[in-house]
C-alpha positions in Angstrom: 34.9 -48.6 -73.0 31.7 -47.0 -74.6 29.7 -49.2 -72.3 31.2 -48.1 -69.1 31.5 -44.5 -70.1 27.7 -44.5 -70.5 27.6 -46.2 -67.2 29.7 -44.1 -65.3 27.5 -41.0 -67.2 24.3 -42.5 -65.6 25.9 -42.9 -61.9 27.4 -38.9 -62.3 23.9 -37.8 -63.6 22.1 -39.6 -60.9 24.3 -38.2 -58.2 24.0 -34.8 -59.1 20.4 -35.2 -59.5 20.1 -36.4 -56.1 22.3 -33.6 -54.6 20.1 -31.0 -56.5 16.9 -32.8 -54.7 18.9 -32.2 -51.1 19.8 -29.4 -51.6 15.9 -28.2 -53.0 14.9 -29.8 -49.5 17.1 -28.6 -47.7 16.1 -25.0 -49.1 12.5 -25.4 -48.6 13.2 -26.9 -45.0 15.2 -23.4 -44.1 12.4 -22.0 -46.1 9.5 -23.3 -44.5 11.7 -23.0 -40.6 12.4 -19.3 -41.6 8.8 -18.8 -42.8 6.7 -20.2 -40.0 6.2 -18.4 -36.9 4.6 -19.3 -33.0 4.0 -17.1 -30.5 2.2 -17.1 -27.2 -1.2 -16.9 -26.5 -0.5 -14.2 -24.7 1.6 -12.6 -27.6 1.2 -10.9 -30.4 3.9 -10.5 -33.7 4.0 -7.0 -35.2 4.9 -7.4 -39.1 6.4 -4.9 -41.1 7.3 -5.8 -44.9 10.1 -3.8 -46.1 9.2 -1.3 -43.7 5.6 -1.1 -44.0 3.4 -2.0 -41.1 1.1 -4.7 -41.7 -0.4 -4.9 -38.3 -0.6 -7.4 -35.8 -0.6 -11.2 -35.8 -1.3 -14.3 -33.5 -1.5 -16.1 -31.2 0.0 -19.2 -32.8 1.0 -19.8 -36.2 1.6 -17.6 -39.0 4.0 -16.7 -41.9 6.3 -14.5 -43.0 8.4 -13.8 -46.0 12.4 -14.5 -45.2 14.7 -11.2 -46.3 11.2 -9.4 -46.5 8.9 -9.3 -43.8 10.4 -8.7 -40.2 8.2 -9.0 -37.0 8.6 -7.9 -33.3 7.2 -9.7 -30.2 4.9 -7.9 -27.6 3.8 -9.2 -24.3 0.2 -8.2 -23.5 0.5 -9.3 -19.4 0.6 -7.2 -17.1 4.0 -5.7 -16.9 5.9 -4.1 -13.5 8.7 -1.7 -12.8 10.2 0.0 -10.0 10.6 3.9 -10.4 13.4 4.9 -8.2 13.9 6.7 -5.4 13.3 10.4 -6.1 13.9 12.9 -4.0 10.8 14.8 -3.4 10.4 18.6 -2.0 6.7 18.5 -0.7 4.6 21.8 -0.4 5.4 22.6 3.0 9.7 22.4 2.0 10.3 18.9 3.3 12.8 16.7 1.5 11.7 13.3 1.3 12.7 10.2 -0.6 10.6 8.5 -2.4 10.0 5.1 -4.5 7.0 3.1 -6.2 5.8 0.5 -9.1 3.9 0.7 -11.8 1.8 -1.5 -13.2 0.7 -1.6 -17.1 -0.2 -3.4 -20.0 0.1 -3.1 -23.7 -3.5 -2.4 -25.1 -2.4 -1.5 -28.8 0.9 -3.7 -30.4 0.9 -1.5 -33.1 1.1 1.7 -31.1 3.3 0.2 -29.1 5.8 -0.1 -31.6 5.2 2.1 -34.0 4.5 5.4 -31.6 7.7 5.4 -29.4 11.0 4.2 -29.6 10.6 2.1 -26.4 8.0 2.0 -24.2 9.6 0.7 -21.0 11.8 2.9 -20.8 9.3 5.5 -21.9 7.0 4.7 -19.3 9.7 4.7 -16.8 11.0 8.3 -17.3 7.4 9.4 -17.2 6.6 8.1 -14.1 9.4 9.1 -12.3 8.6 13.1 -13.6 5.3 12.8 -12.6 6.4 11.1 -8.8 8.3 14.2 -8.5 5.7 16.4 -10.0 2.3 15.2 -8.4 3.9 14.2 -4.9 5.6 17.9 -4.8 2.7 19.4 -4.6 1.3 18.1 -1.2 1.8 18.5 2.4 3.8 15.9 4.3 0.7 14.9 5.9 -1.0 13.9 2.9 2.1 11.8 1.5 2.1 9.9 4.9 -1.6 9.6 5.5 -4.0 9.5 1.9 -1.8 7.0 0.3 -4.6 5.4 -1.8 -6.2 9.0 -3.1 -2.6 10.0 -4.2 -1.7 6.3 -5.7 -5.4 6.6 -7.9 -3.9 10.0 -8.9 -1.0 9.1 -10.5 -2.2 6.2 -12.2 -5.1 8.8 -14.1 -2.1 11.4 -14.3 0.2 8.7 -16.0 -2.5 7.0 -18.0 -3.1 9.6 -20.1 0.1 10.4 -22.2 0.2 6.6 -22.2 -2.6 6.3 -23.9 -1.7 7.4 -27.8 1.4 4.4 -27.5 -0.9 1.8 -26.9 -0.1 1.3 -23.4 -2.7 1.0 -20.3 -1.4 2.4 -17.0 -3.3 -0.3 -14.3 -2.1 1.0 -10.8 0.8 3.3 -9.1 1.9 2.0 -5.7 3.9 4.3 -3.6 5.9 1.7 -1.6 8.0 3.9 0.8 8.6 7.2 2.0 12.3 7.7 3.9 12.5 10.7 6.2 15.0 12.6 7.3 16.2 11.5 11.1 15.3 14.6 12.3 12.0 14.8 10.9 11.9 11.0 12.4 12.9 12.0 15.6 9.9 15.6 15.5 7.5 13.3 14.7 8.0 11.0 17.5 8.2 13.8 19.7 4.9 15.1 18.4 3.1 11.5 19.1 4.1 11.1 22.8 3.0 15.0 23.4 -0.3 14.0 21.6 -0.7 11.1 23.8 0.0 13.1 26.9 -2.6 15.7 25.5 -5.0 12.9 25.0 -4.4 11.6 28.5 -5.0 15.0 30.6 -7.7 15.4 28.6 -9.4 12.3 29.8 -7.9 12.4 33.0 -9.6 16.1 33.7 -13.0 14.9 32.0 -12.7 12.2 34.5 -12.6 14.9 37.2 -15.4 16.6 35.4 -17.6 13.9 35.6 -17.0 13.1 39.2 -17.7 16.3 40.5 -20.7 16.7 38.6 -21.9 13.5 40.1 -20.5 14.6 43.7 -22.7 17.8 43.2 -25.9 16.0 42.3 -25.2 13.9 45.5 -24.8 16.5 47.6 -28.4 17.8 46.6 -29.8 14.6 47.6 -28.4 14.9 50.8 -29.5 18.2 51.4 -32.7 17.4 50.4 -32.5 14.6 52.9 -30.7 15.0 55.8 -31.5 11.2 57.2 -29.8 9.7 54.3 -26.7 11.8 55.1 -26.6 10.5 58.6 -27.1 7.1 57.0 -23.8 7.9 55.0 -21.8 9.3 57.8 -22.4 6.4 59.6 -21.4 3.8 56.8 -18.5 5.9 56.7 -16.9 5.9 60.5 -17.7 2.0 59.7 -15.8 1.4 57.2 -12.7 4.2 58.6 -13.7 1.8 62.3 -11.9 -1.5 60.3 -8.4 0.2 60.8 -6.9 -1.2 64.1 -6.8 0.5 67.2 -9.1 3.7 65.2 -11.6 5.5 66.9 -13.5 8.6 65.4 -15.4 10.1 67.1 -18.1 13.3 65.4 -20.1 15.7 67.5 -22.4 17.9 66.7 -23.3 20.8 69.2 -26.4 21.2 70.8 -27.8 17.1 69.7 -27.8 15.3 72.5 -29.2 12.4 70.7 -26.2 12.4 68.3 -23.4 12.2 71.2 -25.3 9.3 72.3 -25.4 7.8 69.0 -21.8 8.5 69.1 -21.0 6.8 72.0 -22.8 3.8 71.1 -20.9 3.7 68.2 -17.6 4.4 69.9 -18.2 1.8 72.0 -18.6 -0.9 69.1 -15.6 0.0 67.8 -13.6 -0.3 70.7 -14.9 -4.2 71.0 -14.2 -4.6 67.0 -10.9 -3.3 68.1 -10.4 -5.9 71.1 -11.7 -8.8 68.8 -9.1 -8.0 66.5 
C-alpha cells in the first residue's frame, strides 16, 4: 500500500507538473502572439503606453506590452474622398451645384492622431466649407472655364489648416458643375447667337475683301482700256454658251466696235446651230 501510494504521488506530481509547463506555454504563446506586431510597409503603428505617446513604429515587426501599450494603424498612401454636392451661389447670384475629390496623404502619424479626433472626417468638413467658400467667390465664367487655376487654389487653400495634423493635401478636382435648366437652356441660346455673330462677321469681311479687290481691278482697267475690251469679250463668251443667247453691246459713235460686234454675233449664232 505504501508502495503504490508513493507511486500514485509520483504520477499526480508529474501530471501537475506537466499541466503547469502548458499552461506556462500556453501563456508565453498568448504572450509572445499578443506582444508581436506586423504592419505594412506602407504602415506605420502609433504607440501610446498608458496613455503616453511613444511615437511611431514600423514597417514590420515590433513589440508591445499586452494591458499596457496600445497602438493605432495609419495608412500613408494616398487617400481619396468625394466632397458632396454643394450648392454654390457664385459672385454674379447663380445657384449652382457642385461636387469634387480630394486627394491627401498622411505626412506626420503622430499628428495625425494625436492633433484631431479624426482626420477623414476632418478633412472632409473642410473641404466641403472651403468648396462653398472659394468657389462663391467667382463669376460663372470662371467656374466653367479656369478649372485647373481654381482646382490649384483649393488644394493651397485646404493644405494649409491641414498641415499642423500631419496631413498633406495633394490635389482638389472639381468633377462637375449641374446648372439650372434655364441657365442650360441661356447658354445655349448665347452659343448659336455667337455663332451667327461669328458667321456675318465673316460673311461681310468676305464682302469686304471682294470689293476691295473689285476696286483695285477696276483701276487696272481704267488704266487700260484694251484689257477691258479683252474682258468684255471673255465675258459675252462665256454668257454666248447658254442656248439660243445672243448679246449684243454697242457703243455709239465706234464703228469698229459694231463690227466687232457683228462678227461676234455672228459666231454665236453658228455655236448656237451646232448645238
Amino acid at each position: 500500500m505504501a508502495l503504490a501510494s508513493t507511486i500514485a504521488g509520483q504520477l499526480l506530481g508529474a501530471y501537475s507538473n506537466i499541466i503547469i509547463a502548458i499552461v506556462v506555454i500556453v501563456i508565453v504563446l498568448w504572450f509572445l502572439s499578443s506582444s508581436l506586431k506586423i504592419i505594412k510597409e506602407y504602415e506605420r503603428a502609433v504607440i501610446f503606453r498608458l496613455g503616453r505617446l511613444l511615437g511611431a513604429k514600423g514597417p514590420g515587426l515590433f513589440f508591445i506590452i499586452p494591458f499596457v501599450d496600445n497602438f493605432i494603424k495609419v495608412d500613408l498612401r494616398i487617400l481619396t474622398f468625394d466632397v458632396p454636392k454643394q450648392t454654390v451661389i457664385t459672385r454674379d447670384n447663380v445657384t449652382v451645384a457642385v461636387d469634387a475629390v480630394v486627394y491627401y496623404r498622411v505626412f506626420d502619424p503622430n499628428k495625425a492622431i494625436t492633433q484631431v479626433e479624426n482626420f477623414v472626417v476632418s478633412t472632409n468638413l473642410l473641404a466641403q466649407t472651403t468648396l462653398r467658400d472659394v468657389l462663391g467667390q467667382v463669376q460663372l465664367d470662371d467656374l466653367l472655364t479656369k478649372r485647373e487655376e481654381l482646382n490649384r487654389k483649393l488644394q493651397e487653400i485646404l493644405d494649409v489648416p491641414t498641415d499642423p495634423w500631419g496631413i498633406k493635401v495633394t490635389a482638389v478636382v472639381i468633377k462637375d458643375v449641374s446648372l439650372p435648366e434655364s441657365l442650360i437652356k441661356a447658354i445655349a441660346g448665347q452659343a448659336v447667337a455667337e455663332r451667327e455673330r461669328r458667321s456675318r462677321v465673316i460673311i461681310a469681311m468676305a464682302e469686304q475683301e471682294a470689293a476691295e479687290k473689285m476696286g483695285q481691278a477696276a483701276e487696272i482697267y481704267v488704266k487700260n482700256p484694251l484689257a477691258m475690251k479683252l474682258r468684255e469679250f471673255q465675258m459675252i463668251t462665256d454668257v454666248g454658251v447658254q442656248k439660243n443667247l445672243v448679246l449684243i453691246s454697242v457703243e455709239r459713235g465706234s464703228m469698229t466696235n459694231v463690227a466687232e460686234t457683228a462678227a461676234i454675233a455672228k459666231a454665236l449664232d453658228k455655236k448656237g446651230d451646232k448645238t
